[in-house]
Each structure stands twice: as C-alpha cells, then as structure tokens.
N, C-alpha and C positions, 0 to 999 in steps of 0.2 A: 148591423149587429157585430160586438168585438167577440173576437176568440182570439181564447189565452194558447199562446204557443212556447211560453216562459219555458219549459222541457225540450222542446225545438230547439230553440234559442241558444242554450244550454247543450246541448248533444251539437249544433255544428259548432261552437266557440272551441268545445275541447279536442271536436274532431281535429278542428283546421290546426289548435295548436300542437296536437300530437303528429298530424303530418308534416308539420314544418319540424319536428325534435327527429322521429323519423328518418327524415331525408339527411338530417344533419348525421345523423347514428353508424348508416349507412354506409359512410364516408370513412368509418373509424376502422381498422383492421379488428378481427375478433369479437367487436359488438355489434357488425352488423345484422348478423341473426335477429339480436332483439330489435333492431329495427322495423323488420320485415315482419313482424308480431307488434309492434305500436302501430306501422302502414296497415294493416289488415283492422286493426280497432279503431282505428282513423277511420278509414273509410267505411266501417259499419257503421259509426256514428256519424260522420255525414250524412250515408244513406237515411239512415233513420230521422235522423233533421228535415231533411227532403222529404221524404216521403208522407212525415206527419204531419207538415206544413203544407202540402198541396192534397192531401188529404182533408185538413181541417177548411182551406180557402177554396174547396173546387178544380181545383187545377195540379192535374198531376205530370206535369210536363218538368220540372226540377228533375224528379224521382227519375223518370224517363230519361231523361238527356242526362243524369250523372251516370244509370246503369248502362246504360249503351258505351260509355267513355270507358268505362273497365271493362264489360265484357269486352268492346273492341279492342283494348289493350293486351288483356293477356290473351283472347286468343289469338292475337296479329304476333305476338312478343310467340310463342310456344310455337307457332308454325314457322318463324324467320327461326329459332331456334335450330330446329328440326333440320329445316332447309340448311344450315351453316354446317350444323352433325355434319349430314348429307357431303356438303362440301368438302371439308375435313377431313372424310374418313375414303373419297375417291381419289385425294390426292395424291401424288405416288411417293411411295418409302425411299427414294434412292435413285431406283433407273428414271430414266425421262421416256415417259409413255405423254404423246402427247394429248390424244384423245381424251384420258383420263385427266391429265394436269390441266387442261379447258375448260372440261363440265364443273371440276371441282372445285376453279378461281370462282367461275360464274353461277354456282350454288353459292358460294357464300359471299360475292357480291349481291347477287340476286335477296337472299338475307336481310345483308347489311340496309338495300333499300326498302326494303318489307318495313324493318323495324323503326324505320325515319318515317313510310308513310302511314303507318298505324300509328303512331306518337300523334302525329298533326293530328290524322283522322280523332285520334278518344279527345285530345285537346280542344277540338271543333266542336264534339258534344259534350266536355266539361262550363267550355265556354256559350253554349247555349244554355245550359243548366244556371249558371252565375246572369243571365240578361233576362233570364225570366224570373228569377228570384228578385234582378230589382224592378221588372214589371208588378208584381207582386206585394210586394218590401216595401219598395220607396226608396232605399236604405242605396244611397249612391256609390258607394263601396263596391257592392254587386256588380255593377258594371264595372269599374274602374277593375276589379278582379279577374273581370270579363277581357276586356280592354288589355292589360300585363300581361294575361297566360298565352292570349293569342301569339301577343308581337314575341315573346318568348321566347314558345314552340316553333317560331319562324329566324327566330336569330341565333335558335341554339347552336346551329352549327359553326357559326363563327364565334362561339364562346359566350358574347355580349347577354343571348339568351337565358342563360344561368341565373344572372341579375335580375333580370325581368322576371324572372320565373320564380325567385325569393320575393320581390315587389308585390308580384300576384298573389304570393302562399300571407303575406304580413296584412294584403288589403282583405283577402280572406277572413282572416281573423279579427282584424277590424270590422267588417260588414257585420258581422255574425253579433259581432259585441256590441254594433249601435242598432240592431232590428231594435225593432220596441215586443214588449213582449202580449201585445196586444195586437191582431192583427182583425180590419173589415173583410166580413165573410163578403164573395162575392159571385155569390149562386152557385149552381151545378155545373159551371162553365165548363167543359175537359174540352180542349183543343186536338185535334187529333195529328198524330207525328208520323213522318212520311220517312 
C-alpha cells in the first residue's frame, strides 16, 4: 500500500535548505541572531519530516535518532558552557594563586572536551537518523548524508571537516529532493532504540 508523504518531503527539503542558509548566516557578524531563528525552524521542520514519515511507514526510529542528536547537543553544549563559566570566573585577577589558576585551566579544558565529545556524540544520532531514512527511502543520498556528517564530525578538528560537513548539509538536501513522494507502508514494525 503507497502513502503519500509529499508534506514530509516538502518540510525536510526546506528544512535541510534553511540549515544550510543558517549556518552560512551565522558566519556573518550582526545577522547571526537571525540565524539562530532559521536553525531553530530548520530543525522543527526536519523534525517534523521525520516524525511524519516514520509515523506514516511504522517506523519511528528517524524521529528518535534526530531528537536524541539535539537534545544531546544542547544539553552537552549548556553544561561545557557552564563548566568553562566555571573556569573563567576561578581563574585568578592578578596575583598567582596556584590552586585556583589549576582548577580553572582544567574547568575550561575539561569544557572544551565536553563540547568536542557531545558534537561526535548528536552527529552519531544525526547519522543514525539519515541510514535508517535510507533503509526506509531507498533514496541513496540518505546515506551518503550519513556517510559526510560522520567523517566530518571526525576531521573537524583539523579543519578538512567543515567541507565534509557542507557535502553532508548539500547531500541532505538532495536526499530530501529525490524521495518519491509515495512511500510502501511496511507494517507496525517499531524497532526499539537502546
């Protein structure tokens, strides 16, 4: 039996293309703000792509593995935050207290790895999300989206990741653009996520 997911379809194409405009926005001094307000409609419209498609097909593991990759995000991102405060505000004005100028390197190095291993970590569930879309789909893109965000998230540090991480946001929106907007239902199947 086909189901029409033509609204899906349509809700992640513009998602995917408003997080790629987003992250560019971001970049700009002064329009970042509206960035961070196109990210946030991005990702609702993802969501909602996901959700309505693994909804309509049985299978809500999409839906699952994208919201776990942001909730993991901001709350990994808001506690290195904290932790960094933290570090900042023990480090000393002037004199050299040594105790103080230790805990306070090693709060906001301690941070700095927090926020590198929360990034891998939501990318691991972004990237789960995008290889069951093309277990689902069909639509080879999904993976290959899978495929870019991973190696990415892994080379960001030596810069190269950046590219890879545009590749993934472009096959994104390719994927989204060649689904068909007919999808075979295929039972009550829900996988259960560990």
């Amino acid at each position: 039996m086909a189901i029409d997911v033509r609204n899906e379809k349509n809700f992640g194409l513009w998602g995917s293309i408003l997080a790629l405009v987003a992250a560019f926005m971001g970049a700009i001094p002064y329009i970042g703000v509206f960035g961070s307000t196109l990210s946030l409609i991005a990702f609702i419209l993802v969501l909602l792509a996901l959700k309505g498609i693994g909804d309509k097909v049985g299978d809500e593991r999409p839906f699952k593995y994208y919201l776990y990759s942001v909730i993991v995000a901001i709350a990994g991102v808001v506690f290195a935050i904290v932790l960094i405060l933290i570090g900042a505000i023990t480090l000393p004005k002037g004199g050299m207290n040594e105790p103080y100028e230790t805990f306070g390197i090693g709060m906001v190095l301690l941070g700095i790895i927090l926020i590198i291993a929360v990034f891998i970590l939501a990318v691991y569930f972004q990237k789960q999300a995008w290889e069951v879309m093309y277990e689902i789909t069909g639509v080879e893109e999904f993976q290959k989206t899978a495929k870019w965000l991973w190696w990415g998230a892994l080379t960001l540090i030596i810069l190269i990741g950046s590219i890879l991480l545009l590749i993934a946001a472009i096959y994104q929106i390719i994927a989204f653009s060649n689904m068909p907007e007919e999808l075979e239902f295929r039972g009550t199947y829900r996988s259960p996520i560990y």
